[in-house]
Steps between C-alpha positions, in 0.01 A plus 500: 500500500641837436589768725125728515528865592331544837282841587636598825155622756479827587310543825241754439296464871467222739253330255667578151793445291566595140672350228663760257556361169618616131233404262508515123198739456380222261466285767375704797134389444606130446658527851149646636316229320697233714479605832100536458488174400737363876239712670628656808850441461582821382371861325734659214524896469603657247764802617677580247314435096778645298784299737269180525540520874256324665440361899354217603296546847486265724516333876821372697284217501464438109826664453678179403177343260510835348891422374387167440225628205798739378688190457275314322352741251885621401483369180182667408576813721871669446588664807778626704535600854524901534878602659347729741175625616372756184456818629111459388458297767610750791 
């Protein structure tokens, strides 16, 4: 198995953590589609359209099955953790 990327969790509050992730903007919606369909596990924003940076909401709690679906939709959904917190999201 090769070496996956992993989205490091931001702690937003005691009851969420966010995922920041480069998106090709082609595939922003895609991404959205997926984590409707694992229902609870997580909830993609959009925070950047031109950058494709998006977050994925979500609890300590479903922190690791939300990595887990960004595993295994990778081939259908490019992504790469962001390097830092964007500034969007301050």
């Amino acid at each position: 198995m090769k070496n996956l990327p992993t989205p490091i969790p931001v702690p937003i509050d005691a009851t969420t953590v966010a995922f920041y992730l480069e998106v090709p903007r082609s595939h922003v919606v895609l991404l959205t589609v997926y984590f409707e369909l694992y229902d609870g596990v997580g909830t993609v924003r959009t925070l950047d359209k031109e950058g494709a940076v998006v977050c994925v909401l979500t609890t300590p709690s479903q922190a690791q099955d939300c990595v887990n679906v960004l595993h295994a939709i990778r081939e259908q959904v490019s992504w790469e953790p962001c390097s830092e917190t964007p500034k969007s999201a301050l």
